[in-house]
C-alpha positions as a Markdown table, in Angstrom:
| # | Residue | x | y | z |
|---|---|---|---|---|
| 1 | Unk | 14.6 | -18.3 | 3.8 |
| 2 | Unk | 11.0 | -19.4 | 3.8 |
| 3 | Unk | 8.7 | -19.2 | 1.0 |
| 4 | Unk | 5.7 | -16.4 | 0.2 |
| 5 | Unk | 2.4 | -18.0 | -0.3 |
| 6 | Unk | 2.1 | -16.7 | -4.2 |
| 7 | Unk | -1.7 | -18.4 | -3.9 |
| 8 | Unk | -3.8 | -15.1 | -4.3 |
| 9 | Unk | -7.0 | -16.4 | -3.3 |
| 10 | Unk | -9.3 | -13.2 | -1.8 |
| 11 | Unk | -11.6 | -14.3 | 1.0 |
| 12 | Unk | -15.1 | -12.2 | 2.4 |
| 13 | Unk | -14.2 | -10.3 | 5.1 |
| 14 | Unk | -16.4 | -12.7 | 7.3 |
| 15 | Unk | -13.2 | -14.9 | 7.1 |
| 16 | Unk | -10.9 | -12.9 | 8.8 |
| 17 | Unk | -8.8 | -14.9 | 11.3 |
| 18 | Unk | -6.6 | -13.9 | 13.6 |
| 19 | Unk | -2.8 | -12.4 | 12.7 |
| 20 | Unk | -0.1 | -14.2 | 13.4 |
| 21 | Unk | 3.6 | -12.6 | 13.9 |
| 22 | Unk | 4.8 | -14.4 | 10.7 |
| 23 | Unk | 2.1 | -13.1 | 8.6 |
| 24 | Unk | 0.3 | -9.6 | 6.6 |
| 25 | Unk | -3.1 | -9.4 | 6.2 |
| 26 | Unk | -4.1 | -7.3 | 2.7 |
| 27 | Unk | -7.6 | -5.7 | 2.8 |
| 28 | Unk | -9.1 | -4.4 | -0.4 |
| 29 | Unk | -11.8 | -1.9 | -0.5 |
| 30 | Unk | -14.3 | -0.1 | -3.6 |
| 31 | Unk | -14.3 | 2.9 | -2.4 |
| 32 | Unk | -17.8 | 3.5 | -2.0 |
| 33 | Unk | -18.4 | 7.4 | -2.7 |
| 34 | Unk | -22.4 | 7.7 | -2.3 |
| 35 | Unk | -23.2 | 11.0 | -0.1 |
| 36 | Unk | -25.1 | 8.6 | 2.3 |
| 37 | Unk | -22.0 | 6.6 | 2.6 |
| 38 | Unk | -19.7 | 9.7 | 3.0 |
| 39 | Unk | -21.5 | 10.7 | 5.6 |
| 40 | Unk | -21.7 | 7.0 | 7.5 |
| 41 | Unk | -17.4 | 7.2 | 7.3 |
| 42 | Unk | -16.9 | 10.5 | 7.9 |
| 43 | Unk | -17.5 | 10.5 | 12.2 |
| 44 | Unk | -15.1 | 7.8 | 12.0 |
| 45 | Unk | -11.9 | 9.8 | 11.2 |
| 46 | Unk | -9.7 | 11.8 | 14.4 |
| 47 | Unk | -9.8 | 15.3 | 14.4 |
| 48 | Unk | -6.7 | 16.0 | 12.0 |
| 49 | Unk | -8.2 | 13.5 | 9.4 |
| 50 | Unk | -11.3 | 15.6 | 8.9 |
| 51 | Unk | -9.0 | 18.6 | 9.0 |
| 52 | Unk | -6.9 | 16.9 | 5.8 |
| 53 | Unk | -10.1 | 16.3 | 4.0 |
| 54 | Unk | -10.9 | 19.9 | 3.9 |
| 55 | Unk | -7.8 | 20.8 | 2.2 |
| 56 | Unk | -8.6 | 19.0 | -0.9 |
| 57 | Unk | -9.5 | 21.3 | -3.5 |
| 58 | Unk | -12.1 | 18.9 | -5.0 |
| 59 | Unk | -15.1 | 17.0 | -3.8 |
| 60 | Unk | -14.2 | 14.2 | -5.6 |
| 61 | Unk | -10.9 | 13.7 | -3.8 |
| 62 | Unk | -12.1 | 14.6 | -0.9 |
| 63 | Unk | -14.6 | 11.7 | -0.6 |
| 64 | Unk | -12.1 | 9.5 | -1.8 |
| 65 | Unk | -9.8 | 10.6 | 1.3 |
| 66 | Unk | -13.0 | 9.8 | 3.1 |
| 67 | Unk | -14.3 | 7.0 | 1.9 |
| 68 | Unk | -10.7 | 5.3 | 2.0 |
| 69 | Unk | -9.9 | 6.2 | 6.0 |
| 70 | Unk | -13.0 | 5.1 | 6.8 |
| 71 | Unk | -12.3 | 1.9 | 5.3 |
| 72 | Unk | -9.0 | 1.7 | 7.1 |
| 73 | Unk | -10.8 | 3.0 | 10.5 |
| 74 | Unk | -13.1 | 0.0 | 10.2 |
| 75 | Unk | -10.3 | -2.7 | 9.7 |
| 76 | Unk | -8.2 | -1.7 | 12.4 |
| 77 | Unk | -10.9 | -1.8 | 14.9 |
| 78 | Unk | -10.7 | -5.8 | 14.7 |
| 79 | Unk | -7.3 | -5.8 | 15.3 |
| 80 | Unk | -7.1 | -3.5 | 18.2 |
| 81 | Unk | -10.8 | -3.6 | 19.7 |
| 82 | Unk | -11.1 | -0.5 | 19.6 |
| 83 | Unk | -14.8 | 1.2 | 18.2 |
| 84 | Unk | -13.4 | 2.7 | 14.6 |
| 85 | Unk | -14.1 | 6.4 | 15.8 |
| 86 | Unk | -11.9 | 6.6 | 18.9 |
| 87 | Unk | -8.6 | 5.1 | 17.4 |
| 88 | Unk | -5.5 | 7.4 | 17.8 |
| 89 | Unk | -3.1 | 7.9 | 15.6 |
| 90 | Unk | 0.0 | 9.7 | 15.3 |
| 91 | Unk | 3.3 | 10.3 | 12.8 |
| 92 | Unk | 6.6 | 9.5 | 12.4 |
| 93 | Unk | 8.9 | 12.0 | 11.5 |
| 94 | Unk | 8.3 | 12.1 | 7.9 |
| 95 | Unk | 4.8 | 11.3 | 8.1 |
| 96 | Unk | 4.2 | 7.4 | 8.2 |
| 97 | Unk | 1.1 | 6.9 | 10.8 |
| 98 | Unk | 1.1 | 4.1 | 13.3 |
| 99 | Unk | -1.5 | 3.6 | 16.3 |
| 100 | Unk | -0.9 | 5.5 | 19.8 |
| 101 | Unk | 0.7 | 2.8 | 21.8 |
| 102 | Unk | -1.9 | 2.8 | 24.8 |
| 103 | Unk | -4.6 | 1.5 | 21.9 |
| 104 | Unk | -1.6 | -0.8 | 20.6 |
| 105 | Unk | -0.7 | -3.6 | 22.9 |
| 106 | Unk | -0.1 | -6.3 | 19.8 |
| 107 | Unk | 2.2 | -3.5 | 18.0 |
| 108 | Unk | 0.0 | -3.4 | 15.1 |
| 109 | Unk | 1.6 | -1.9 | 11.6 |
| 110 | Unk | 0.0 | -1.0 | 8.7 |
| 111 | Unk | 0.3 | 0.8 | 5.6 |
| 112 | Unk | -2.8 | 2.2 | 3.5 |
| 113 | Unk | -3.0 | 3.0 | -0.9 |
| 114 | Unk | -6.0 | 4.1 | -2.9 |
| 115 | Unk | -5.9 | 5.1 | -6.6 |
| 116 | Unk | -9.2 | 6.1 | -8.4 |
| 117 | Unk | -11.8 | 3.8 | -6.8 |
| 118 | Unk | -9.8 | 1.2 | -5.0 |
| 119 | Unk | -8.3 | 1.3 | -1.4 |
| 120 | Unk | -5.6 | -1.2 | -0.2 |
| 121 | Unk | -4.3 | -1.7 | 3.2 |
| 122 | Unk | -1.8 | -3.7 | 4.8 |
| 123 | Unk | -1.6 | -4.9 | 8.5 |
| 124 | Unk | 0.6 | -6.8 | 10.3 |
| 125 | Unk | 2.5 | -7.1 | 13.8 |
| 126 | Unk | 5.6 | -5.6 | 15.2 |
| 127 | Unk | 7.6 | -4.4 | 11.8 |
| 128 | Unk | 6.9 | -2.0 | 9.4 |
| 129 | Unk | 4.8 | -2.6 | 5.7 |
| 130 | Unk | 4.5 | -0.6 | 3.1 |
| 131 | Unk | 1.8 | -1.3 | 0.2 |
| 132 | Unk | 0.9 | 1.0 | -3.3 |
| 133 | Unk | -2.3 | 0.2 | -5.2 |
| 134 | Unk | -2.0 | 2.2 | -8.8 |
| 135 | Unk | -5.0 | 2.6 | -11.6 |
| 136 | Unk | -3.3 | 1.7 | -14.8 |
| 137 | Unk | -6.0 | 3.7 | -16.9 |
| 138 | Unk | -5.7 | 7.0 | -15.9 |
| 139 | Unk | -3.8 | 9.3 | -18.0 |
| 140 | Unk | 0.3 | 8.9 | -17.5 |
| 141 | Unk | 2.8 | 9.4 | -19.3 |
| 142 | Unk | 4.5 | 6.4 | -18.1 |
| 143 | Unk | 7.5 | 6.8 | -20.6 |
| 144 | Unk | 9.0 | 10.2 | -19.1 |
| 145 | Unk | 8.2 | 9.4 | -15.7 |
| 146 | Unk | 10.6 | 5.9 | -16.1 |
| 147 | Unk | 13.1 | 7.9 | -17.9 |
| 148 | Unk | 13.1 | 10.6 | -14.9 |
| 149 | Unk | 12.6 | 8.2 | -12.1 |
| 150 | Unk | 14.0 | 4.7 | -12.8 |
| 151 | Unk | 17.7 | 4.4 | -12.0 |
| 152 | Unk | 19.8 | 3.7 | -15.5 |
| 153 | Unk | 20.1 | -0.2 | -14.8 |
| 154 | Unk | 16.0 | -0.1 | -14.3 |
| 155 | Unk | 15.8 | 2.2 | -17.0 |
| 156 | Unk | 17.9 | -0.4 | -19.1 |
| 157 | Unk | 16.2 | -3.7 | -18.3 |
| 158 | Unk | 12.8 | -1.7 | -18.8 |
| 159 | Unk | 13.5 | -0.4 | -22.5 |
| 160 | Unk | 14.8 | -3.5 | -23.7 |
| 161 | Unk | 10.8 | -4.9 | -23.4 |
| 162 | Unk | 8.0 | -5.5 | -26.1 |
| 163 | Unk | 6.3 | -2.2 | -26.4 |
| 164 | Unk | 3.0 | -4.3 | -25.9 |
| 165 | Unk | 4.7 | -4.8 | -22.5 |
| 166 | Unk | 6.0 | -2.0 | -21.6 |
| 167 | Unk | 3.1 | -0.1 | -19.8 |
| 168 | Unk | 2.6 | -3.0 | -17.6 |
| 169 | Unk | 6.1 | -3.5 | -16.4 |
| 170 | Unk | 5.7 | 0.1 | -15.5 |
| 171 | Unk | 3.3 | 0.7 | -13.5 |
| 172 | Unk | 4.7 | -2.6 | -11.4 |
| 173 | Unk | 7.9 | -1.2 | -10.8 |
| 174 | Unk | 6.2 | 2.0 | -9.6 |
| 175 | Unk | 4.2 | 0.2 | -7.5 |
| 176 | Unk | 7.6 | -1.9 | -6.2 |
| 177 | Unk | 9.3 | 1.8 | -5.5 |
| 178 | Unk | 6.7 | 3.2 | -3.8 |
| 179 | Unk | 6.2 | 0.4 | -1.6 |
| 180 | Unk | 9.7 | 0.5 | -0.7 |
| 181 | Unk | 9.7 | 4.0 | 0.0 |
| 182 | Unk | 6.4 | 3.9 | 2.0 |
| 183 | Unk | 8.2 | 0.4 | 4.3 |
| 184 | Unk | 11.1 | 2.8 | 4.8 |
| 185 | Unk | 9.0 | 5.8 | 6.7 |
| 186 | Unk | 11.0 | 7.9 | 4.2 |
| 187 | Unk | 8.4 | 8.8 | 1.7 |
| 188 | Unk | 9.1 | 11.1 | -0.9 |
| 189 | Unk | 11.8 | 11.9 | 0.8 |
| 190 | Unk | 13.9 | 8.9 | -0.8 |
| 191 | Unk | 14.3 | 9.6 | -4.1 |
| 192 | Unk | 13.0 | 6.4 | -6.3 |
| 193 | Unk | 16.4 | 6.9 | -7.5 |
| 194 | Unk | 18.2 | 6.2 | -4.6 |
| 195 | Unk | 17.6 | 2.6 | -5.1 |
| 196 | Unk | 16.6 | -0.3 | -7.4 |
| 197 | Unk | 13.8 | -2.8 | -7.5 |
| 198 | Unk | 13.6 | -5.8 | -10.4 |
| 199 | Unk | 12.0 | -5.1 | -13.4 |
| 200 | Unk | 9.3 | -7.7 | -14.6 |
| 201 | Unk | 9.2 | -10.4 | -15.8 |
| 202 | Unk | 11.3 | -10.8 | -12.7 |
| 203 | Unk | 9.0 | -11.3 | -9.7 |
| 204 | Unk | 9.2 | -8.6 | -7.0 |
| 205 | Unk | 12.4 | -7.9 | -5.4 |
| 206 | Unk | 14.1 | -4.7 | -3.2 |
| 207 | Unk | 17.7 | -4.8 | -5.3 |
| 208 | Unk | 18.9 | -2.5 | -3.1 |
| 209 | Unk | 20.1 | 1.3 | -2.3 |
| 210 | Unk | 22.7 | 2.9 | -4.7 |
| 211 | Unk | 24.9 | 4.9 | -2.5 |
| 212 | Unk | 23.8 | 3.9 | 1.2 |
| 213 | Unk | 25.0 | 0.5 | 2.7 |
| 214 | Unk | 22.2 | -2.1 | 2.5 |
| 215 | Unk | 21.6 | -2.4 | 6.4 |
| 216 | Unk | 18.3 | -3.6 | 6.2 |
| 217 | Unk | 16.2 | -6.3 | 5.1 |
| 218 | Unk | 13.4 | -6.1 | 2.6 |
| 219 | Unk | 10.7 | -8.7 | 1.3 |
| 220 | Unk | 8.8 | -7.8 | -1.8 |
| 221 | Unk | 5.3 | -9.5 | -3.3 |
| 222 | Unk | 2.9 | -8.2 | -6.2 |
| 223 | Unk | -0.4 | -8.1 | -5.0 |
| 224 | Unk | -2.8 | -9.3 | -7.9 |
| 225 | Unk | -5.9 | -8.1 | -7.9 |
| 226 | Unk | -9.3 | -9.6 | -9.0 |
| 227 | Unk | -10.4 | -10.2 | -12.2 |
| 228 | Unk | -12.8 | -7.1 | -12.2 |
| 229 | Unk | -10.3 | -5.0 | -11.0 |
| 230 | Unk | -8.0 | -6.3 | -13.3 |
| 231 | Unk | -6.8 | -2.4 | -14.3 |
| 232 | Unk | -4.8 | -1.8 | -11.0 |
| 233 | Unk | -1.6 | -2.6 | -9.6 |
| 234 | Unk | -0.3 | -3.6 | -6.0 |
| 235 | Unk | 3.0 | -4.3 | -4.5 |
| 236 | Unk | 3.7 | -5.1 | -1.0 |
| 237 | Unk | 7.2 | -4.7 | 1.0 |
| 238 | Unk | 8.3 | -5.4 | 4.5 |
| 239 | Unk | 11.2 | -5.5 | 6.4 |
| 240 | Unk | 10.8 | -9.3 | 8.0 |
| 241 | Unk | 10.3 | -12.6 | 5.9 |
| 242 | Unk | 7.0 | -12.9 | 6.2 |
| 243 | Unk | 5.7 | -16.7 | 4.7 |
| 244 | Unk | 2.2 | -16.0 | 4.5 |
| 245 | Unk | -0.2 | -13.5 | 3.0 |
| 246 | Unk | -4.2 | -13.5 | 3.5 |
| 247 | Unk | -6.0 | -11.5 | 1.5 |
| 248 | Unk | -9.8 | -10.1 | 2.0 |
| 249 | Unk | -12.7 | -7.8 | 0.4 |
| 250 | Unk | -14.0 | -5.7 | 2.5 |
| 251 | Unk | -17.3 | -4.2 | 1.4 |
């Protein structure tokens, strides 16, 4: 089995290159939220986009919605050359989105995360991603949540660490179980508990389900995030050993 490229060097967006089949490109965005740039993104989401943002009850997550499918809308244009406001989109059955195949002739995946001010999204060719971007300052009481959403081993393994350690571990694990959930196309409708990821200082690894066979195959990497954004947390997932991992800014 081949090796992941664990170098996380980020690169401008002017260095995109093309994407190969053995590869995932990881775009990071700050989510710009200015009025004049809410109103640049906003022509750029389909018709049941800008029907979603409505729903939000507040502005603030509502830009944020915005601001962070615009972003995505912007990056898939390269890799489908298609103009950002005409792609297509449609869902799986429990609500994973993938391009319309007409606009998809290179079977392009992807999988997009924002928390607070930060959008992540993950692209790559002909098998499914998942990704999960969390903002480790916000308020969470990351104690229950592990003790009503980590499995007992998890659980275990987590309690045994240095409290100065503990909040750290957690919100990677989270970000490992909802990037599995998200590679799945389940979403929340697998239970976190329906299957185990490692628990740091382990690196990132799918440990498999609890009471379903393990039939698939699942690759796991933590995404670190620059320096200045040193507050969130990423993971990636797959189902294909991927051996390489670009990573770019988009501003």
């Amino acid at each position: 089995m081949s090796n992941t490229n664990e170098i996380d060097i980020w690169a401008s967006q002017d260095s995109y290159t093309e994407l190969k089949p053995n590869e995932i490109h990881i775009w990071l965005n700050y989510l710009n939220v200015h009025e004049a740039r809410i109103k640049h993104l906003y022509p750029l989401l389909s018709f049941e986009e800008k029907e979603r943002s409505e729903r939000f009850k507040f502005y603030k997550h509502r830009k944020a919605f915005i601001a962070s499918h615009g972003f995505m809308h912007n990056v898939l244009a390269n890799y489908i050359d298609t103009p950002a406001n005409e792609i297509n989109f449609s869902q799986s059955e429990f609500g994973k989105p993938f391009i319309k195949e007409k606009q998809n002739s290179d079977n392009i995946q992807f999988n997009l995360s924002h928390s607070h001010n930060m959008a992540i999204l993950a692209v790559c060719k002909n098998n499914s991603v998942g990704i999960d971007i969390e903002y480790a300052i916000r308020e969470t009481d990351w104690l229950s949540i592990s003790q009503r959403f980590f499995t007992p081993n998890e659980q275990q393994q987590f309690f045994k660490l240095n409290d100065a350690l503990q909040k750290d571990a957690f919100f990677k694990i989270w970000t490992r179980k909802e990037a599995h959930m998200k590679v799945t196309g389940l979403g929340l409708s697998l239970a976190p508990t329906q299957f185990e990821v490692s628990v740091p200082p382990t690196k990132a690894t799918f440990a498999g389900n609890l009471n379903t066979p393990n039939e698939n195959f699942y690759k796991m990497k933590d995404i670190i995030i620059p320096e200045m954004f040193k507050d969130y947390f990423a993971c990636l997932s797959a189902n294909f050993d991927f051996n390489k991992v670009m990573q770019f800014i988009h501003s």
